[in-house]
N, C-alpha and C positions, 0 to 999 in steps of 0.2 A: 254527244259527239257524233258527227257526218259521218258517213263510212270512209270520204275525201279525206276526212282528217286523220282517221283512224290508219287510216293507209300511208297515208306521211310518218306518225308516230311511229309504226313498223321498220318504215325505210330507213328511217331517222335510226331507230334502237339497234337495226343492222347495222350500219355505219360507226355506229360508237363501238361496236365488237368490232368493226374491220378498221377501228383506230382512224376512222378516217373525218376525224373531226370536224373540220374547214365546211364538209358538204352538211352531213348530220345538220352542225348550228342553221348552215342555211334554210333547211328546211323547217328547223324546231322556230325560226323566226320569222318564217311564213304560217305556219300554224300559228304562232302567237297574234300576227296582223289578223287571221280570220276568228281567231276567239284570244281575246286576251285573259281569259277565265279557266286555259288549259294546263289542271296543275301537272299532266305528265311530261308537256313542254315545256314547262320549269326546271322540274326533277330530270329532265333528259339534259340540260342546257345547266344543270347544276354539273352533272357527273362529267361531262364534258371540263368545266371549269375547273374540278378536280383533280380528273387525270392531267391536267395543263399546270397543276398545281398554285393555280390561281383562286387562293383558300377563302379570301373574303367575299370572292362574285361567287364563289361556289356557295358558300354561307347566305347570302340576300338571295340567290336564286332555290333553294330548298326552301326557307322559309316561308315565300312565295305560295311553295307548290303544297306544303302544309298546311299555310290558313287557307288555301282556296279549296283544295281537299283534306278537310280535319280525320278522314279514315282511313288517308294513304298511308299505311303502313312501312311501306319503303321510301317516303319522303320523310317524313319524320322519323325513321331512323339514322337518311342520310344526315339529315339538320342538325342532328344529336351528334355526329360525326364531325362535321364542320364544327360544330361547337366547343367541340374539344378539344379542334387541333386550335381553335380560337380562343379555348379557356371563354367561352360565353355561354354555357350550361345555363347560371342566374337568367340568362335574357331569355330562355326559351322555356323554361318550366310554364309562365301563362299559358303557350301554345299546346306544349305536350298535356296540359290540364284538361283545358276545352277539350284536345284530341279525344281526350279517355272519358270527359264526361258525357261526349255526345254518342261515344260510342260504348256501351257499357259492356258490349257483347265481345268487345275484343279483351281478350286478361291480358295478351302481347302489351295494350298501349296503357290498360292496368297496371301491369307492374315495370312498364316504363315509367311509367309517374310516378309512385310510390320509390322506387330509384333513385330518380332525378331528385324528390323533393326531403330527403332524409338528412337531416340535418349532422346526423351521428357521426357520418361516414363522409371523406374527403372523393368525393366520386373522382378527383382527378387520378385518383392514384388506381384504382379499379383494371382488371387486365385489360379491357378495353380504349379506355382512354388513354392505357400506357403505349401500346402495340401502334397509336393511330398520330401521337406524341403531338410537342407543341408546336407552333409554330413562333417565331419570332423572327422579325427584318434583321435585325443585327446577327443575329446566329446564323441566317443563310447567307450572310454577307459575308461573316466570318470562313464557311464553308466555301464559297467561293473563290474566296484570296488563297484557301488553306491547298483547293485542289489544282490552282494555278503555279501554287511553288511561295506567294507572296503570307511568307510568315509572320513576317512582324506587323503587317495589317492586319491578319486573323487574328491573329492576337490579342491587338486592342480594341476589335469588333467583339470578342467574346468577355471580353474585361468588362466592355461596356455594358454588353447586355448584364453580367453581375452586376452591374453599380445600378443600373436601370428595373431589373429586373426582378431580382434575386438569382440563385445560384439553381442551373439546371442540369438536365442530364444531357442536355445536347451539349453544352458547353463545355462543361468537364471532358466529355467526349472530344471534342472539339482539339482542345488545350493537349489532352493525352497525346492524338496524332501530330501535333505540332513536335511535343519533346522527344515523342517515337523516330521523327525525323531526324530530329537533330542528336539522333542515338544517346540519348538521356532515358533509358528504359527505364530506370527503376523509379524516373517522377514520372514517367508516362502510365506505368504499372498504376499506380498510387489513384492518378485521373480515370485511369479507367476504372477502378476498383469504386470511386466514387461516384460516378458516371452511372456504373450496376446499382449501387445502394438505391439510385434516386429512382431510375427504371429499370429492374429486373428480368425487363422481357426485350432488351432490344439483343436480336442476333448477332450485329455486325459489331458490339461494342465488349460482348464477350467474345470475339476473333481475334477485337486487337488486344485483350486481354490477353490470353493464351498467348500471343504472337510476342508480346511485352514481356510477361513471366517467363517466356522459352532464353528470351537476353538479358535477363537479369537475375537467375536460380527462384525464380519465385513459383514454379512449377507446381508444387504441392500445394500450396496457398491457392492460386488459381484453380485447383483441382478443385481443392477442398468446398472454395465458393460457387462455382459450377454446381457440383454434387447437391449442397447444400437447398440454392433455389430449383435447378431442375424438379427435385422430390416436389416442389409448390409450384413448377409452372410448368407443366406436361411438354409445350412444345417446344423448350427446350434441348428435350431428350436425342433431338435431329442434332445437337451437335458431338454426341456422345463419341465420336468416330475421332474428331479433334479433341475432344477434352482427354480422350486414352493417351493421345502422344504424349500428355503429359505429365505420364508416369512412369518415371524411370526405374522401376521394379520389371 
């Protein structure tokens, strides 16, 4: 790499901390005209893609930056991130393989691999793939109608994605804030209670838990479930300040 380029890549990596996207891309695709072989202008014009929440050019532009550099260690861990929120873990295990065989000296992309490729274990369900959740068109569709006021389409976008899908924790979630609206608390309690079984670590979905259980006496139950995962999922413990209100001792 030129020092020219090395010097873009800087300016470029400031600009994604001062959120300033628009200029960042410019540059990261001026480096790319003068080397098309730059996997940090991939991985910088992924994270960008990212934070814009545009999950699948985030996805093709990591993997990019992975096969070009099989030792970037923060590209293939973004990839594995994108992949997650993509549910496409199966498509990149080739990648993270190579990564690990060419580099033996790294354990990090060692026991990436041994991870990824464990048949035992449902990696989707792992704190990290939970924390980073899934993605699906119909469920942000659904979210969209839901934070516009337009219920009866969130509705049937979240329907949808069950009939399409299967049944998730966005959705359930989803469903809960609909019936919470429509001051149906105790089938809204119910969704969100389901919504935690499926993913245990989302924060906003144990809020409106609590927030459901305080209108419908479900207070102790709510506790009780709180208590219960917090002991298994440390960060958690940050809502500990809400979870007390909700004990009327």
């Amino acid at each position: 790499m030129t020092d020219a380029i090395s010097d873009k890549i800087v300016d470029a990596a400031q600009k994604i901390c001062d959120k300033d996207y628009k200029n960042a891309m410019s540059i990261l695709v001026d480096v790319i005209d003068e080397d098309p072989n730059c996997a940090l202008a991939y991985n910088y014009l992924g994270i960008i893609a990212w934070e814009e929440s545009r999950w699948e050019d985030s996805y093709g532009l990591f993997k990019e930056a992975a096969t070009l550099d099989k030792g970037n260690e923060d590209a293939i861990n973004n990839l594995i991130d994108s992949a997650f929120k993509l549910h496409k873990i199966e498509d990149i295990i080739p990648i993270v393989e190579t990564a690990a065989q060419e580099n033996p000296q790294s354990e990090e992309l060692t026991g990436i691999y041994k991870t990824l490729s464990d048949k035992t274990n449902d990696i989707y369900k792992c704190d990290r793939a939970l924390h980073i959740g899934w993605y699906n068109p119909l469920i942000e569709a659904g979210d969209n109608f839901a934070q516009s006021g337009n219920y009866d389409e969130a509705r049937r976008k979240y329907i949808e994605a069950f009939d399409t899908s299967g049944p998730s924790a966005e959705a359930y979630n989803g469903l809960g804030i609909i019936q919470f609206n429509a001051k149906e608390y105790r089938e809204a309690f119910l969704l969100f209670f389901e919504s935690i079984k499926m993913n245990p670590t989302n924060i906003d979905t144990f809020l409106n838990l609590f927030d459901s259980a305080k209108n419908c006496g479900e207070e102790e139950t709510a506790l009780q479930i709180y208590e219960t995962l917090a002991a298994e999922y440390s960060h958690l413990k940050r809502l500990k300040e809400e979870a007390q209100s909700l004990n009327k001792n």
